[in-house]
BAPASE-759028 format. One record per residue (C-alpha): residue number from 1; x, y, z. Coordinates in Angstrom, 3 decimals. Layout:
<zalums>
zalum nr:NUM xx:X yy:Y zz:Z
...
</zalums>
This chain:
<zalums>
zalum nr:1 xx:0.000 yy:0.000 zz:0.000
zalum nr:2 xx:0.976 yy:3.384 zz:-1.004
zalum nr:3 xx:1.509 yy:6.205 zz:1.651
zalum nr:4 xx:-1.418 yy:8.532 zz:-0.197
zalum nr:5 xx:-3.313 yy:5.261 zz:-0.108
zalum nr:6 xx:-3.000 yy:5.089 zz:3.425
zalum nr:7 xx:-3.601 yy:8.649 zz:3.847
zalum nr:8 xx:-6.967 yy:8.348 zz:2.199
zalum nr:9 xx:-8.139 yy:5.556 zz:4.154
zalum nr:10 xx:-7.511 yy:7.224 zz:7.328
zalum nr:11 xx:-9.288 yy:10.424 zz:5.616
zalum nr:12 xx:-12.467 yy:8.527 zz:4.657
zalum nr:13 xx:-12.128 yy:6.510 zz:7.916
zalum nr:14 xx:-12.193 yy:9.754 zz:10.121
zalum nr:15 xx:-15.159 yy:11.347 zz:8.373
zalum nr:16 xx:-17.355 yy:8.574 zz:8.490
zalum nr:17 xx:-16.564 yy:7.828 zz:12.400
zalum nr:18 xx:-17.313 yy:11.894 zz:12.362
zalum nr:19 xx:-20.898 yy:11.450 zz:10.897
zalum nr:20 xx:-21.632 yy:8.020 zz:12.956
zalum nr:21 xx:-20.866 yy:9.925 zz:16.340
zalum nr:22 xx:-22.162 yy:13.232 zz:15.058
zalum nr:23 xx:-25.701 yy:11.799 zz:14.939
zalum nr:24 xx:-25.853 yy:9.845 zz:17.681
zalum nr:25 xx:-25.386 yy:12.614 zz:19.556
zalum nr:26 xx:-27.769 yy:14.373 zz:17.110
zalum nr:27 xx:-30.491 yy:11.732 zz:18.114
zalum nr:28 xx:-29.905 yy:12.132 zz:21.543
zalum nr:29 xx:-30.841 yy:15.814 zz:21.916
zalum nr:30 xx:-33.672 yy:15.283 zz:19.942
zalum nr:31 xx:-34.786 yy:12.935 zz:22.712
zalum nr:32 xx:-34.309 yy:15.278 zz:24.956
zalum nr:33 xx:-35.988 yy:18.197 zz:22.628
zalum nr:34 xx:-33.014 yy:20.077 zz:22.297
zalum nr:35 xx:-33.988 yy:19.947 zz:18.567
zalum nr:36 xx:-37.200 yy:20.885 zz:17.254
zalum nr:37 xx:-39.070 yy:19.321 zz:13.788
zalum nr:38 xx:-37.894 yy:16.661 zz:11.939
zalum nr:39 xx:-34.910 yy:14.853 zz:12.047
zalum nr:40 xx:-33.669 yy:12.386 zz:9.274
zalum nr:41 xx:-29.875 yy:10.398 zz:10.700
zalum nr:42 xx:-27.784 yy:8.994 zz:8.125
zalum nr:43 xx:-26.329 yy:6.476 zz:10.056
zalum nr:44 xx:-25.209 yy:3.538 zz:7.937
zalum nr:45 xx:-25.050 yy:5.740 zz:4.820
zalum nr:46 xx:-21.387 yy:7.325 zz:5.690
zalum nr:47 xx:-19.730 yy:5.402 zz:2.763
zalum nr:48 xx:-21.773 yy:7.523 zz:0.202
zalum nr:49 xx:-21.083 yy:11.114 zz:1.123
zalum nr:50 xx:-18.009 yy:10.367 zz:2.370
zalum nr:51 xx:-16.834 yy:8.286 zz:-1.132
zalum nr:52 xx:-18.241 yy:10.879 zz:-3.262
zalum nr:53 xx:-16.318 yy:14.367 zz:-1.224
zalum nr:54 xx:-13.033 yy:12.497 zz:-1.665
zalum nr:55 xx:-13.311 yy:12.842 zz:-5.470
zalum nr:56 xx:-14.608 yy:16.216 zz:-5.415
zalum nr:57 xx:-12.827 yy:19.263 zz:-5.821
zalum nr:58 xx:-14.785 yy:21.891 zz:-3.403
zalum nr:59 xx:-13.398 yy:24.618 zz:-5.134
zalum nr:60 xx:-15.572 yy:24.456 zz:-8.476
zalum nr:61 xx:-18.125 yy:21.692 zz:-7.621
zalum nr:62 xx:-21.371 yy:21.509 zz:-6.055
zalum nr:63 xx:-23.857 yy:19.425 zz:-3.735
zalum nr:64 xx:-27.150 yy:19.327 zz:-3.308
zalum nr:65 xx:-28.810 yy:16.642 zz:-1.036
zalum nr:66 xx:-32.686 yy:16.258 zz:0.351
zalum nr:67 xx:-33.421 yy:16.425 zz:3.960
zalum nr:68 xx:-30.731 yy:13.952 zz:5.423
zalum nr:69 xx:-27.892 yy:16.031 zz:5.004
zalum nr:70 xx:-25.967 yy:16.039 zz:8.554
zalum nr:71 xx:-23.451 yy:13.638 zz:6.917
zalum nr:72 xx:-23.123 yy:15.060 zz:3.296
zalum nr:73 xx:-22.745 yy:18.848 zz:4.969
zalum nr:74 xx:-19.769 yy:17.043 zz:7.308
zalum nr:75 xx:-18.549 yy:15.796 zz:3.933
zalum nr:76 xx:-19.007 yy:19.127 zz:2.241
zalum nr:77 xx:-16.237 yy:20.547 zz:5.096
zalum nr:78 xx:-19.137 yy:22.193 zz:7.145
zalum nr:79 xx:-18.118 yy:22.988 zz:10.323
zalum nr:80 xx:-20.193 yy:20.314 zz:13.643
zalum nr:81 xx:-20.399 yy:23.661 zz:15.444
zalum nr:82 xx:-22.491 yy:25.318 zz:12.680
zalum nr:83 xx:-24.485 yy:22.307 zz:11.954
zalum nr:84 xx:-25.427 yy:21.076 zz:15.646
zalum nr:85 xx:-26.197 yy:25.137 zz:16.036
zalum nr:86 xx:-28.801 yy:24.846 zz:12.799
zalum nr:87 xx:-30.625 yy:21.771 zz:14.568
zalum nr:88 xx:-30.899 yy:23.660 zz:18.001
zalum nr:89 xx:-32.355 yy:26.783 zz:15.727
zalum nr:90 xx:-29.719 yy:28.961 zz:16.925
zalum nr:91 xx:-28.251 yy:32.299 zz:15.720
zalum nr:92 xx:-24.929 yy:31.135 zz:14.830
zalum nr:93 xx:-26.304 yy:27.700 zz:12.872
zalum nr:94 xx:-25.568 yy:27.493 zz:9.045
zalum nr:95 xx:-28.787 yy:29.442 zz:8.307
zalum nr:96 xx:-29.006 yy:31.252 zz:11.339
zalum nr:97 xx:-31.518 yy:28.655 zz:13.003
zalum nr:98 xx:-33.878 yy:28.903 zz:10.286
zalum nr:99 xx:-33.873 yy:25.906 zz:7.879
zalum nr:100 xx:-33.367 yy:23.471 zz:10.873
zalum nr:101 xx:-32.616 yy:19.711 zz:9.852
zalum nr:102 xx:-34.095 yy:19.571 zz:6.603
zalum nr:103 xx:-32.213 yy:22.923 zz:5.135
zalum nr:104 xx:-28.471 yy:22.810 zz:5.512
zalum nr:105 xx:-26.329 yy:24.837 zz:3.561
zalum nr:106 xx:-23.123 yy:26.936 zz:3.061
zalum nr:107 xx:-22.663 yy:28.871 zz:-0.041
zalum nr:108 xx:-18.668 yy:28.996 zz:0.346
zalum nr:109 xx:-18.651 yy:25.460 zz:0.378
zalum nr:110 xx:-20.502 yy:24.938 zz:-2.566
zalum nr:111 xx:-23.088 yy:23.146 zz:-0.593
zalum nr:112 xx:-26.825 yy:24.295 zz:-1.449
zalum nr:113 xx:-28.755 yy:22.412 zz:0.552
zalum nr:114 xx:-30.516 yy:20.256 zz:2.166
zalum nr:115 xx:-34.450 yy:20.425 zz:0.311
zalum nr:116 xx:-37.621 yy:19.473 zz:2.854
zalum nr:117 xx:-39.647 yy:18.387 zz:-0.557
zalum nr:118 xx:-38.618 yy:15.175 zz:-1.568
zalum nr:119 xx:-37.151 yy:15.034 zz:-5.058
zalum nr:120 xx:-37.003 yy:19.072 zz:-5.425
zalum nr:121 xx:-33.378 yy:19.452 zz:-5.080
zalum nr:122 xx:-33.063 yy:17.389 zz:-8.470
zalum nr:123 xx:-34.077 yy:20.083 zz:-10.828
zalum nr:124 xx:-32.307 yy:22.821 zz:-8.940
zalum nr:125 xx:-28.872 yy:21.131 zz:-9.020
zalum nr:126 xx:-29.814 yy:20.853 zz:-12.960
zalum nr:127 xx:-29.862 yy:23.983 zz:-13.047
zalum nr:128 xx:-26.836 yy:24.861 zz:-11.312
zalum nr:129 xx:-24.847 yy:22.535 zz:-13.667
zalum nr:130 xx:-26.705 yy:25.022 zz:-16.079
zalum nr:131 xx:-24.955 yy:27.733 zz:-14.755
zalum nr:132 xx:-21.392 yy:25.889 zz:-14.511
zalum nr:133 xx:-21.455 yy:24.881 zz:-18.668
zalum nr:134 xx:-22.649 yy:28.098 zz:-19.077
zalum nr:135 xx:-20.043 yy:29.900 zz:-16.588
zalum nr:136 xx:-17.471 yy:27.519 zz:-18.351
zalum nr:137 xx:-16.427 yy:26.414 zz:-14.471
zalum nr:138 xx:-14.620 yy:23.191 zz:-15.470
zalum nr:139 xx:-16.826 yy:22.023 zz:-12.036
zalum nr:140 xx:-19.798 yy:19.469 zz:-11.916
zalum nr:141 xx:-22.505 yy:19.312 zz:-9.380
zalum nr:142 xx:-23.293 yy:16.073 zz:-7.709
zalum nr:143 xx:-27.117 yy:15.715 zz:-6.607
zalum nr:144 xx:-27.915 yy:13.190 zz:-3.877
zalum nr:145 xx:-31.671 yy:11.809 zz:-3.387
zalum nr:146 xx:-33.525 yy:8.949 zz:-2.017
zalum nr:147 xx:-35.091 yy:5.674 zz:-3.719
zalum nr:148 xx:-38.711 yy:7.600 zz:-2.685
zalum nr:149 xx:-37.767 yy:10.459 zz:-4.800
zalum nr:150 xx:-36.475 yy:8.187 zz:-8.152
zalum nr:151 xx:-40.109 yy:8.177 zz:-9.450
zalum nr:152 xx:-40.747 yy:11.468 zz:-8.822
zalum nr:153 xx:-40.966 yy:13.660 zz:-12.437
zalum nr:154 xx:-38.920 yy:16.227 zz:-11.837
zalum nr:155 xx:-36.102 yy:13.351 zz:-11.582
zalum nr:156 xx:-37.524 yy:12.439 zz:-14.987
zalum nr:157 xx:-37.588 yy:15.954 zz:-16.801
zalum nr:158 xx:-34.148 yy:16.714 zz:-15.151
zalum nr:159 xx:-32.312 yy:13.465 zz:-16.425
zalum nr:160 xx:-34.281 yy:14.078 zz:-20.035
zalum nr:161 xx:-32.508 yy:17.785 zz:-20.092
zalum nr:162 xx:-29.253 yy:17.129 zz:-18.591
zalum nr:163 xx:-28.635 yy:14.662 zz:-21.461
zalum nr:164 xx:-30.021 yy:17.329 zz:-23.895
zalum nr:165 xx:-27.807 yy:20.222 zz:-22.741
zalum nr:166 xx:-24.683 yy:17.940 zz:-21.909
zalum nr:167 xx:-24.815 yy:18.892 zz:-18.316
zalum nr:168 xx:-21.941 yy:18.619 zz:-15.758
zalum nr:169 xx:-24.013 yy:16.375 zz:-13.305
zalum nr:170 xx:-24.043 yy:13.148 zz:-11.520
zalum nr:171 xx:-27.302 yy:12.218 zz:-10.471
zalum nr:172 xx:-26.726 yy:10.077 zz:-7.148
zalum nr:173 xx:-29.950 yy:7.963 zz:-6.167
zalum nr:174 xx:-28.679 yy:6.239 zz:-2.023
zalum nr:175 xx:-31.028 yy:3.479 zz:-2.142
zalum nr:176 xx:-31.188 yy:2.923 zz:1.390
zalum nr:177 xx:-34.103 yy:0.342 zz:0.326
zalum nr:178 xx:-36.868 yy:1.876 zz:2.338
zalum nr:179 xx:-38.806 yy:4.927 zz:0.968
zalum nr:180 xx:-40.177 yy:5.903 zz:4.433
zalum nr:181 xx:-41.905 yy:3.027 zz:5.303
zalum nr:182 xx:-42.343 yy:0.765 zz:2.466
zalum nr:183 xx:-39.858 yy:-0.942 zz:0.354
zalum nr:184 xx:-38.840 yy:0.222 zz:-2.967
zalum nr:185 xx:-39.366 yy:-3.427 zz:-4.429
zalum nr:186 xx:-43.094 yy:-2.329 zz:-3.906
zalum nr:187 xx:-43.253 yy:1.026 zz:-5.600
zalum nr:188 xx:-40.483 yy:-0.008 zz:-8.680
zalum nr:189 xx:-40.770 yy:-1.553 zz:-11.806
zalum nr:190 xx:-37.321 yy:-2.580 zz:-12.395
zalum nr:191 xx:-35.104 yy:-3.844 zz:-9.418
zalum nr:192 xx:-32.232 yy:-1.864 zz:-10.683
zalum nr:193 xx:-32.289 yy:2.001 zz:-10.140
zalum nr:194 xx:-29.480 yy:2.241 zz:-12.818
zalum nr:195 xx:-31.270 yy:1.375 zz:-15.410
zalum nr:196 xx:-33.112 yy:3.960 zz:-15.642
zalum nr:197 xx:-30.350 yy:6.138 zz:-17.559
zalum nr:198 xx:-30.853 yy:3.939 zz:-20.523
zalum nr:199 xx:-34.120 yy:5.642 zz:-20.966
zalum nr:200 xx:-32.286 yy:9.188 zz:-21.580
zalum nr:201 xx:-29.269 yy:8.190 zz:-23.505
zalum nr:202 xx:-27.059 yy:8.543 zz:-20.329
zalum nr:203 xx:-24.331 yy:6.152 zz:-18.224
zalum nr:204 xx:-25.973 yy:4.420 zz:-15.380
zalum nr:205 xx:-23.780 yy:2.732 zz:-12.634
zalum nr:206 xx:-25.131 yy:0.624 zz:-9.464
zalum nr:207 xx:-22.459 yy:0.047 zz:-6.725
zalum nr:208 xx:-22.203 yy:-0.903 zz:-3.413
zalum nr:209 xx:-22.872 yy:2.274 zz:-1.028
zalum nr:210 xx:-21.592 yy:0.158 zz:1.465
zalum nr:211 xx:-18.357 yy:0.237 zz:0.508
zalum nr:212 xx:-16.252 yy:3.682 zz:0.529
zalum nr:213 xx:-13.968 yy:2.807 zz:-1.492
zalum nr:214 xx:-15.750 yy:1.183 zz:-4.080
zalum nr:215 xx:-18.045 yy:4.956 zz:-4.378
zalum nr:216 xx:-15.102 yy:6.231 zz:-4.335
zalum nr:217 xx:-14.011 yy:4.649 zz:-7.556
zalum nr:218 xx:-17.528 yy:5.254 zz:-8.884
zalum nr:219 xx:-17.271 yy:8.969 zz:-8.002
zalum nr:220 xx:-14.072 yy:9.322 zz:-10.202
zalum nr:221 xx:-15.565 yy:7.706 zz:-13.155
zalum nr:222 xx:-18.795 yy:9.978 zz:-12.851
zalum nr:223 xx:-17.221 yy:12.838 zz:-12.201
zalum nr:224 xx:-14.820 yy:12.407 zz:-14.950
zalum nr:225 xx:-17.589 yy:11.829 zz:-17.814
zalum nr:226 xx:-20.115 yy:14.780 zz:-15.964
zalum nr:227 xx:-16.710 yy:17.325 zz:-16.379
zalum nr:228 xx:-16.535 yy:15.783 zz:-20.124
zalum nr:229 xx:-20.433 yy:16.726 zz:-20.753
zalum nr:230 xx:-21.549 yy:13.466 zz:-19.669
zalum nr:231 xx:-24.482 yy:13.295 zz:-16.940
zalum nr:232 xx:-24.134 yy:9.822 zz:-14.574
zalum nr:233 xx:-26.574 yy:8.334 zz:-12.472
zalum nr:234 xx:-25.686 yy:6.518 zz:-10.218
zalum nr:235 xx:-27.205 yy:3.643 zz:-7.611
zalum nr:236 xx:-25.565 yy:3.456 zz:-4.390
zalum nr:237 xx:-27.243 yy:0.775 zz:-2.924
zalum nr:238 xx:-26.905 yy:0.939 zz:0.720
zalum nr:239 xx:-29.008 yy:0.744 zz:4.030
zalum nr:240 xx:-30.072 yy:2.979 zz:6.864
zalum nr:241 xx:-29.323 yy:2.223 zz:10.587
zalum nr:242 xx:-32.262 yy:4.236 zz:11.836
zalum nr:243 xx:-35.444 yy:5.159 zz:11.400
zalum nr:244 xx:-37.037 yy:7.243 zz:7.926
zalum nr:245 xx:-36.868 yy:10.295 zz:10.578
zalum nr:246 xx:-36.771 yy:10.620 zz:14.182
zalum nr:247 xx:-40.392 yy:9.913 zz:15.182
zalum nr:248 xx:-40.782 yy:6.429 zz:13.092
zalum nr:249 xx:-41.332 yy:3.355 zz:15.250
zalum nr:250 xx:-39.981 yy:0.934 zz:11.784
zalum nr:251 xx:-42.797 yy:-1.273 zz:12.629
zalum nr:252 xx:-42.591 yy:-2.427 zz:8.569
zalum nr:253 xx:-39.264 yy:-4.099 zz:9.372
zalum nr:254 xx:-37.501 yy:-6.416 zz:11.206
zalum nr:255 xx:-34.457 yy:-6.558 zz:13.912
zalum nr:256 xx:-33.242 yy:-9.607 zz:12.228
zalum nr:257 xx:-32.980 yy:-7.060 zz:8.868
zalum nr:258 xx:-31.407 yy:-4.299 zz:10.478
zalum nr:259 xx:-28.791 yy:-6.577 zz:12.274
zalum nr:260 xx:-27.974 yy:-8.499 zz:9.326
zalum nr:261 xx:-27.329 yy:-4.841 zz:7.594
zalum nr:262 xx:-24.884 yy:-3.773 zz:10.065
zalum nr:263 xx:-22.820 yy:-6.449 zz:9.752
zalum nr:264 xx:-22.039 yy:-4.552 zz:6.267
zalum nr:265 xx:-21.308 yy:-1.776 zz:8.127
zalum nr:266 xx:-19.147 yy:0.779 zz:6.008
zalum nr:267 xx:-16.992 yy:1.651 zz:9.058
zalum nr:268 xx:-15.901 yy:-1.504 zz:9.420
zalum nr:269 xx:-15.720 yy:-2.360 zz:5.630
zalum nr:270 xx:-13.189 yy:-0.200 zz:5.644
zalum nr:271 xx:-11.541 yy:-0.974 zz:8.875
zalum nr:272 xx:-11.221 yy:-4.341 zz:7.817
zalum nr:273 xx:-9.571 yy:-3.517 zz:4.589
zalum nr:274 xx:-7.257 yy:-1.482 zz:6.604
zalum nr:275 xx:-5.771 yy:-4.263 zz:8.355
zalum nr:276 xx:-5.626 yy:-7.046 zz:5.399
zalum nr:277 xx:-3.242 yy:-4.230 zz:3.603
zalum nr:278 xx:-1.324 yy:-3.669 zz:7.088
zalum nr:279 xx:-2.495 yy:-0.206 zz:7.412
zalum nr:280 xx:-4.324 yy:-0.416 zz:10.596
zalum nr:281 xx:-3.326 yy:1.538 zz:13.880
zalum nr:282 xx:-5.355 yy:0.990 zz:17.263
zalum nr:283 xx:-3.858 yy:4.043 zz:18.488
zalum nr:284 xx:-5.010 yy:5.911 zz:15.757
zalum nr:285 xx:-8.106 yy:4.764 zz:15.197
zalum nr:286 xx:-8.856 yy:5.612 zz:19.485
zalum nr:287 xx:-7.427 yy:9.105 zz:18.673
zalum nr:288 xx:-9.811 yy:9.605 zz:15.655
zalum nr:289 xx:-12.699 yy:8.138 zz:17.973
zalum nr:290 xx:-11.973 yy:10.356 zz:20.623
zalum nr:291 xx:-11.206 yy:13.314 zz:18.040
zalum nr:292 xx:-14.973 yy:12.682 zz:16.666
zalum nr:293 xx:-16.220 yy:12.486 zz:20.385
zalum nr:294 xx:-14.672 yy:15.576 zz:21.190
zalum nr:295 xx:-15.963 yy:17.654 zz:18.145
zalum nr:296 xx:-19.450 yy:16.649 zz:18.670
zalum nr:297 xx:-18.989 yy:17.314 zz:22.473
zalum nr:298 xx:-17.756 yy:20.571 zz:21.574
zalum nr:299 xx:-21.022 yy:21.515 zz:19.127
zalum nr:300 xx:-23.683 yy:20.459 zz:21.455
zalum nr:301 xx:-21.724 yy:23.093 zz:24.048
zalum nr:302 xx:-21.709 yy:25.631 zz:21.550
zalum nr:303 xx:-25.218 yy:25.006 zz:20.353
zalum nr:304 xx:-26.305 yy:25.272 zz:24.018
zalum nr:305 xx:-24.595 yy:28.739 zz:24.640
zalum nr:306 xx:-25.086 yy:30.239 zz:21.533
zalum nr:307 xx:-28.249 yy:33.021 zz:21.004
zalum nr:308 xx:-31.908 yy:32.167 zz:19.714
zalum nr:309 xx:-32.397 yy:34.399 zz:16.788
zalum nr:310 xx:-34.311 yy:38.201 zz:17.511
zalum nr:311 xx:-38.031 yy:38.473 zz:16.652
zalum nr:312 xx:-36.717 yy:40.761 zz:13.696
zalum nr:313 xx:-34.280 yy:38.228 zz:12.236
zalum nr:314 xx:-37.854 yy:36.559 zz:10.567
zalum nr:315 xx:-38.117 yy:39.755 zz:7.859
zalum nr:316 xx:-34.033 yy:38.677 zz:7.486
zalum nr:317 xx:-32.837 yy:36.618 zz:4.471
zalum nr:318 xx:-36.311 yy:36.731 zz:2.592
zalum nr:319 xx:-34.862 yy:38.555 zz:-0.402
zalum nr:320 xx:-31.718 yy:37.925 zz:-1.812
zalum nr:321 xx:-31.928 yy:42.077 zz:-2.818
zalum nr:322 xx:-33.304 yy:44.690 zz:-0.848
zalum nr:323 xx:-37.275 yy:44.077 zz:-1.880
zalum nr:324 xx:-39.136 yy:47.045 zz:-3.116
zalum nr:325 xx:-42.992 yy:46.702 zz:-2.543
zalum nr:326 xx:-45.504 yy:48.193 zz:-4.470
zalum nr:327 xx:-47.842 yy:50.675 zz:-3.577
zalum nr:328 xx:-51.350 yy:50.299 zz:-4.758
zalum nr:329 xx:-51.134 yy:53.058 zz:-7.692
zalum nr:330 xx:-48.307 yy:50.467 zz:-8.962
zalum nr:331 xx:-45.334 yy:53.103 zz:-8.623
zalum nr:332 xx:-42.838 yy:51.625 zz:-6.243
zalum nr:333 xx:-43.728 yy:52.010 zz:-2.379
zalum nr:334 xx:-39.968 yy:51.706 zz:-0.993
zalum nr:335 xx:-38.194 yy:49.488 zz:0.568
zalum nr:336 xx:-39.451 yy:47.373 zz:3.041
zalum nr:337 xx:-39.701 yy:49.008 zz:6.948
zalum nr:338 xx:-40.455 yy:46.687 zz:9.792
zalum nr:339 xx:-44.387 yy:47.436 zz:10.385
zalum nr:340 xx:-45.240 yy:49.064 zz:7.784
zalum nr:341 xx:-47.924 yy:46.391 zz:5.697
</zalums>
């Protein structure tokens, strides 16, 4: 094994134990309703987000999830501090404690989001691999979405036009193989998500979102054909740990399943792999355990002491200009003053 082999391993290694320990902890404050809404935990997922940010270069290319992010925005290089702040609806939380869960996001990262409606981020990150053929970036954007959202139109439409236009995109369907509460053998026609591309002229993939390393390698190939002109989707098959959100009792499956699942677990996958090619380190693996511990410690204390946003903050961040309203003759009325209707 190389030393930048080695190096990666221990990368994608610490990010996933990162996201693992980062929700926990995220599902324990919601038990104690420190967070507020829904909550979706990406627990057993890790190899997907964290597979896919290895191959990305942050400085021209994009992400855009639905609503569980935590572990693509810790992927994405978004800070636990900012993120734990956003779920406790704090000031200082990525969108100042307004988009919760459900709406991560951090324009300097190239992260936009997190998306509450299932499937809607799809046509958006179209469109912002739109803007990067037409901006001649050299970037691509990578779009992540559940197995419930595949047979939603809008994934349809967006595949149709990518192909059309030649965008820079890699469509990225984590089949955790339960759309909320029913299984997506139920609700699809073909038991293959990748499949699908043949319909639109495109390069369709499945691969084991269990394994990081094997995304990894999937997320190279996609990103080099989207950079080329060449949309992807891909099928990351993979499972997740917990529930569809926080407040589902996953009375539509068994212990047996989810037991048998974590077996595959991606953290040990990799761990695993690790030690057949004699790059495992007990020391270093405790110091990257206690490293995760610590930065999740650290963003529940800054969550808790940090400020709930001022009454005014709600007429903040409405308008990405300063709005000018209308008064009823039709001329312009101004700009917007707190009270005035």
């Amino acid at each position: 094994m190389s030393a930048k082999d080695k190096e990666l391993y221990w990368k994608l290694r610490e990010q996933m134990v990162l996201m693992r320990v980062f929700e926990e902890k995220a599902g324990q404050m919601y038990g104690l309703r420190k967070i507020g809404g829904f909550c979706h935990l990406y627990n057993g997922q890790e190899a997907v987000a964290a597979g896919f940010a290895s191959a990305m270069d942050f400085s021209k290319d994009y992400v855009l999830t639905g609503y569980r992010d935590h572990g693509h925005a810790l992927a994405a290089g978004m800070q636990p501090k900012a993120i734990m702040a956003e779920l406790f609806g704090k000031l200082t939380g990525c969108s100042r404690g307004k988009g919760g869960s459900m709406h991560m996001f951090d324009a300097e990262r190239h992260f936009l989001g997190g998306n509450g409606i299932v499937g809607a981020q799809i046509p958006v990150a179209t469109g912002v691999a739109f803007a990067q053929k037409y901006k001649k970036t050299g970037g691509a954007t990578v779009v992540y979405f559940g197995d419930g959202a595949i047979h939603q139109g809008a994934f349809h439409e967006a595949l149709n036009l990518a192909k059309i236009w030649s965008l820079p995109v890699v469509f990225v369907c984590e089949n955790n193989q339960w759309g909320m509460g029913t299984s997506w053998k139920r609700v699809s026609a073909v038991d293959d998500f990748s499949l699908m591309a043949s319909a639109y002229g495109i390069r369709g993939e499945l691969v084991d979102g269990m394994h990081v390393l094997k995304v990894r390698d999937a997320a190279e190939r996609a990103l080099a054909d989207a950079r080329a002109g060449k949309p992807v989707l891909i099928e990351a098959r993979t499972y997740r740990y917990k529930g569809h959100s926080m407040s589902d009792p996953q009375k539509y499956r068994t212990r047996e399943e989810v037991d048998e699942y974590k077996k595959q677990d991606p953290i040990l996958i990799l761990e695993d792999i690790m030690k057949a090619q004699g790059a495992w380190d007990e020391a270093k693996a405790a110091a990257q355990d206690a490293e995760a511990e610590r930065a999740t410690a650290e963003s529940v204390d800054f969550a808790e002491s940090s400020p709930e946003p001022a009454l005014g903050t709600l007429y903040e961040d409405v308008y990405a200009g300063e709005p000018v309203f209308m008064a009823p003759s039709g001329s312009p009325a101004g700009p917007y003053e707190p009270g005035r209707i």
